[in-house]
N, C-alpha and C positions, 0 to 999 in steps of 0.2 A: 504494500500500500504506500500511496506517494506522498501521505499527508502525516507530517510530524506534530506533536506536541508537544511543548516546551512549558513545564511547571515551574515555579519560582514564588519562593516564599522573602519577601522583602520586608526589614526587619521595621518595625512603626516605632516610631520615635511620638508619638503623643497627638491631640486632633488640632490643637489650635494651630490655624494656617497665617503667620506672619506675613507682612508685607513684603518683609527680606527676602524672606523662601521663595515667596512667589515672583519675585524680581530676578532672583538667582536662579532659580528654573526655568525660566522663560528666556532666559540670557543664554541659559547653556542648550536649551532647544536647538533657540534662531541659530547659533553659533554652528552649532554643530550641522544644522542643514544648508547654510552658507558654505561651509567649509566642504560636504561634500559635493558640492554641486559644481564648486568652482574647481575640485581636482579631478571631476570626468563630466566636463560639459559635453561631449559627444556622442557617450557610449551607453545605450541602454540602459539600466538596470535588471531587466530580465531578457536575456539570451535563450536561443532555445536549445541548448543543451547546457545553463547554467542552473546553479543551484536553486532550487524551490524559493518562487516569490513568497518574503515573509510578510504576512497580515497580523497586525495585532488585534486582540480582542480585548477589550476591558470591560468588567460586569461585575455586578453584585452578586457571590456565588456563594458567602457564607453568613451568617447571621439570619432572621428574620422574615428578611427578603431575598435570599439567597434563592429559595427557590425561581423566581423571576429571570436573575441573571443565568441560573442554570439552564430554565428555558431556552434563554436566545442563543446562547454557545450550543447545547445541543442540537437545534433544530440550525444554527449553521454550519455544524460539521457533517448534517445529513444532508443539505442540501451538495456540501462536497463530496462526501462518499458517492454519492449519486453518479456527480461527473465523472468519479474517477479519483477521487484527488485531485482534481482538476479545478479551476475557474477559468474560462475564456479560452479552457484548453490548455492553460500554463500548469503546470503543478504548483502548488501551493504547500507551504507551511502555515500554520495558525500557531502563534506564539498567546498564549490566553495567562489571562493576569486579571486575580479576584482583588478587588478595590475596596472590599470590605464596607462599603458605606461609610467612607473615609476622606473628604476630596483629598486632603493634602496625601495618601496614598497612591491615590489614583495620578497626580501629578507627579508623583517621579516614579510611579511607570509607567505615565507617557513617554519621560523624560528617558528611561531606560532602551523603552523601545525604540524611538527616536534615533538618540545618539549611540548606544551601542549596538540595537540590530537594524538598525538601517532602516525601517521600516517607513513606506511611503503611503500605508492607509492602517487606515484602525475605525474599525466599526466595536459595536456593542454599544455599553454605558447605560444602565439600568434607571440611573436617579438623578432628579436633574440638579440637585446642589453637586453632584460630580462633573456633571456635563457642563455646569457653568466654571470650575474648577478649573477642564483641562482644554474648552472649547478654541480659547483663544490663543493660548500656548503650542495646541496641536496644529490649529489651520496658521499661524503666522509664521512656524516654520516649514510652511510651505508641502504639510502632511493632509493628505485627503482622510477627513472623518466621516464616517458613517454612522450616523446615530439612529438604535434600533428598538430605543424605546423612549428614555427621555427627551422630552420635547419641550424647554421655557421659552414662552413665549418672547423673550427679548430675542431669542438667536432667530426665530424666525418674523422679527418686525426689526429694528433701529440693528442691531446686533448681528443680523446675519451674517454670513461670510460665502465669498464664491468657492471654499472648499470644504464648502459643509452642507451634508444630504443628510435628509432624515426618510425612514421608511415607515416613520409612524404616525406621529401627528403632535401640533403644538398645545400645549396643555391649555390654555383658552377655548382653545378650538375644539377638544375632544371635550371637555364640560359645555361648551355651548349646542352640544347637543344633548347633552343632559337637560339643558335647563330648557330645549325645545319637547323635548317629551315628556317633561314634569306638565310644561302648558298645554301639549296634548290633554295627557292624561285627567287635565281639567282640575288641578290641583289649585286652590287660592290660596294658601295658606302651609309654609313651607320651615322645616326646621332644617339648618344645614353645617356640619360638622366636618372636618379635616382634619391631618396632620397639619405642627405647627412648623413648614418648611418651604423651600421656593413650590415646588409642585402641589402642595397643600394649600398655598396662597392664590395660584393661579387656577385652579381649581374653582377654587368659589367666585373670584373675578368673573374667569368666563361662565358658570350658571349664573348668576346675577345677569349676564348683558342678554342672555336668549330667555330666560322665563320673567313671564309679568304676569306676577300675582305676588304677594308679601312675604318677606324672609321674616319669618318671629323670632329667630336668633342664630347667628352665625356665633360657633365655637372652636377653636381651634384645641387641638391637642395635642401634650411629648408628643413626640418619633417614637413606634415601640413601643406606644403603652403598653399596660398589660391588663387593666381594669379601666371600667367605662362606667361602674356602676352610679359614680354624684354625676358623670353626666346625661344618662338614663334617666336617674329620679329627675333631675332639673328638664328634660325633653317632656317627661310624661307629663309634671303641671304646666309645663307651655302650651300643652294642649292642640299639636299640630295637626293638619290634615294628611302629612304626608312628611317623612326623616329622606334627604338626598345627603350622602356620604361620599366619601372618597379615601379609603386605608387599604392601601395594594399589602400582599404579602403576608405575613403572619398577624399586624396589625388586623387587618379583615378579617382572619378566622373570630380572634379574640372577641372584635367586636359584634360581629352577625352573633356566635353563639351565644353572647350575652345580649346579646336583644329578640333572641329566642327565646331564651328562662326567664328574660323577664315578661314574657309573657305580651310584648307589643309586637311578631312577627305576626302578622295575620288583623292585629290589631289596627295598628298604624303602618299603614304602605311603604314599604323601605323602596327607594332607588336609590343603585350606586352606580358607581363607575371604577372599571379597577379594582374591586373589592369582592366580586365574587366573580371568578374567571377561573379558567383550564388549573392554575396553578392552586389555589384554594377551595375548591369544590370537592378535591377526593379528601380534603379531612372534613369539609361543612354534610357532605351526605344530604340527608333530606331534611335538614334543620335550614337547609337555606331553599327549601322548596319556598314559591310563592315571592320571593324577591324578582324586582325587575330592574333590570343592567340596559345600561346604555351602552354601549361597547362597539368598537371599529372593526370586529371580527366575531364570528360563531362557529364552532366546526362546523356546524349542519349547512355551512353556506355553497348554495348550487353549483357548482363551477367545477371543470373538469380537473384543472390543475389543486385543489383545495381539496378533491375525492383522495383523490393519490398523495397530497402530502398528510392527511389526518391518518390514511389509513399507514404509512409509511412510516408515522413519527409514532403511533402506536407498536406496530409491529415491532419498533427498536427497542424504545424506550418504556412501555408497558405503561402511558398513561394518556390522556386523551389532549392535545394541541390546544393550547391556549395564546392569546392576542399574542403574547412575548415572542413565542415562540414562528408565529405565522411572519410577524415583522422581522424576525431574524433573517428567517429563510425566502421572505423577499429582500432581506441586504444580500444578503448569499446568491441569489439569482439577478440580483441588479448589477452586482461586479461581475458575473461571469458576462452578461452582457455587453458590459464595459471593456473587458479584458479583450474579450473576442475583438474589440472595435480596434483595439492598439495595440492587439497583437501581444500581449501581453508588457509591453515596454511601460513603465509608470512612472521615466525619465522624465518626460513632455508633462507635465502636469494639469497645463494647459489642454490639452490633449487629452487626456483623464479624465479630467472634470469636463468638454464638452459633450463625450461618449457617456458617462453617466446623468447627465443631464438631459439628452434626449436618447437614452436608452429604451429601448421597447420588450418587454419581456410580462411572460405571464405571472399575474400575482395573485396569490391564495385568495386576496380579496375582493377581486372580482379587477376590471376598468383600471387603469394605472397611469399618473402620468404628472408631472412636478409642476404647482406655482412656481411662480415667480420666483421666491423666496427660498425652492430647492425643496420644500416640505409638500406630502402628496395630495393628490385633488383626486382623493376617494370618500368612499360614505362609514356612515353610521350605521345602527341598526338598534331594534328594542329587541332585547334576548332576555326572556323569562328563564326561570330556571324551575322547571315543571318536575310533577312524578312518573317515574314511568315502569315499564315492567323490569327494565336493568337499574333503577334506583333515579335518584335525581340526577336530570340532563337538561342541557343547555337545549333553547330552542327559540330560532330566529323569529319573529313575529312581522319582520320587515322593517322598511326603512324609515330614518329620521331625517324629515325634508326640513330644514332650516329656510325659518322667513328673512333672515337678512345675510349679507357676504360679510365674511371675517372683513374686517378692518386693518388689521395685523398687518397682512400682508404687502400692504400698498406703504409699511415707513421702513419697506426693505428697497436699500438700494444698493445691488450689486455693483462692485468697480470692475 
């Protein structure tokens, strides 16, 4: 098999990320991809009989949310097994590095990957206080990122950058269809809860701009609680019509379960986003029966490419394909696209990023195809999580038509 993996345990020196550090990292980045570029301005990077093009992966693989990053890395190394070891026909190494939900982590080993394996793209990145970590330090020296799940909405409005693709969606944009199916749903009167973090903020920003009817209290929450129960009691005498959440990963479990014993699932309508999906459903079981998910993917979704990869990512992995993991394996299929256009050479970077940008390839969710701003111009959907004669299962109910255009997109401007 042509596809290596490369483990590496990098020792953490503590979470607060200093100014210094972050100056000093981003110094040795740019440095270091100046310096290579100027001693082989000529020559490839991948040959066809040279050594496997290295791709880094950075993800949240342990703690919490670990399961999430596990997602994306799996369902991208399936999408390479597939080819062969292959992208674009190149062989390929995946160099993969757990970030721990750490940014200053995750910044030097960008910085790793960068300057000591040469590497010219890096997809993954789970969370978006990492994503905003390592976004600017990876695309200024001149590294194509692939982001395949975090999405804050600055990177894809004021912040973007022309070496930065996302294959998932901006966190505005992915609640502002929450907050279009809350108005569907005919809800007036709305209680709404998050993590206390970038992606937990932007969250509830973007439900507030698509639903009109009244927030009776926005609460945020630690990263990781672990009990929800004073903020239960204080939901129950708020007296809502309807709880819209947002806690990916083991946060979600924690929370759905305890809003099952305390007796409001069934009671009070929960919708979330993020919070009951592929990855937390085989521990929620039928305790998360009756929840309704706003979400940018379903397994059950009709498409021939999405048949074969749900049944393909089961047959491996022994669990049923979730958002995380669908988005991976269209970044997985978007570079192989790419690669094919350039022959695998990832020299030309310019060159790279125009074959990724109007790349045409099938994606698990259906129609595929980049705003302006590099981020996708796909849909939504309302996915109930029903009972069925194999236990509780995801089930698409169809799509979320937004009455206005993101906004977002139009304060990107690419140089």
């Amino acid at each position: 098999m042509t596809v290596s993996l490369i483990r590496r345990s990098l020792r953490y020196r503590g979470f607060s990320e200093t100014a210094r550090q972050t100056r000093a990292a981003f110094a040795v980045l740019t440095t270091a991809a100046v310096t290579s570029a100027a001693a082989l301005p000529s020559m490839p990077v991948q040959a066809a009989d040279a050594a496997p093009l290295k791709i880094g992966f950075i993800g949240t693989l342990s703690g919490p949310g670990g399961a999430l990053g596990q997602d994306q890395y799996d369902a991208f190394m399936l999408a390479v097994e597939q080819k062969g070891g292959k992208l674009g026909g190149v062989p390929v190494q995946v160099l993969r590095e757990d970030d721990q939900l750490k940014p200053d982590l995750a910044l030097q080993e960008a910085q790793q990957l960068i300057s000591r394996d040469g590497v010219k793209i890096i997809t993954g990145v789970t969370f978006s206080n990492v994503m905003m970590a390592i976004h600017k330090p990876v695309t200024s020296a001149g590294v194509v990122l692939i982001g395949s799940n975090a999405g804050p909405t600055q990177l894809a409005g004021a912040g973007c950058s022309p070496l930065f693709f996302s294959t998932s969606w901006n966190n505005d944009e992915l609640h502002e269809a929450g907050g279009q199916l809350v108005t569907d749903l005919g809800f007036h009167r709305v209680y709404v809860m998050a993590p206390n973090y970038q992606a937990g903020r932007d969250a509830v920003s973007g439900f507030k701009r698509d639903y009109h009817g009244s927030i009776v209290d926005e609460v945020y929450t630690q990263v990781n609680q672990l009990d929800y129960s004073a903020e239960l009691s204080q939901l129950q005498a708020a007296q809502p019509e309807a709880v819209y959440v947002f806690y990916p990963g083991g946060m979600g479990v924690n929370f759905v379960k305890q809003y099952r014993q305390a007796g409001l699932l069934g009671k009070i309508p929960l919708i979330s986003v993020s919070t009951i999906d592929g990855t937390t459903l085989p521990a929620l079981k039928e305790l998360a029966v009756g929840a309704i998910t706003s979400a940018p993917y379903s397994p059950d979704l009709q498409n021939p490419q999405n048949t074969q990869f749900v049944a393909a990512f089961s047959k491996k992995y022994g669990r049923v394909a979730s958002m995380y993991a669908a988005q991976s394996y269209d970044a997985a299929n978007l570079l192989d696209t790419a690669l094919a256009s350039v022959k695998g050479n990832v020299s030309d970077t310019q060159a790279l990023r125009r074959s990724l940008a109007g790349a045409k390839f099938e994606s698990v969710r259906g129609a595929f195809s980049f705003e302006g701003n590099q981020f996708p111009r796909s849909g939504f959907y309302r996915v109930d999580v029903v009972r069925t004669g194999n236990g509780a299962q995801f089930q698409a109910k169809g799509p979320i038509v937004p009455k206005f255009d993101n906004p977002v997109a139009q304060q990107c401007k690419m140089n």
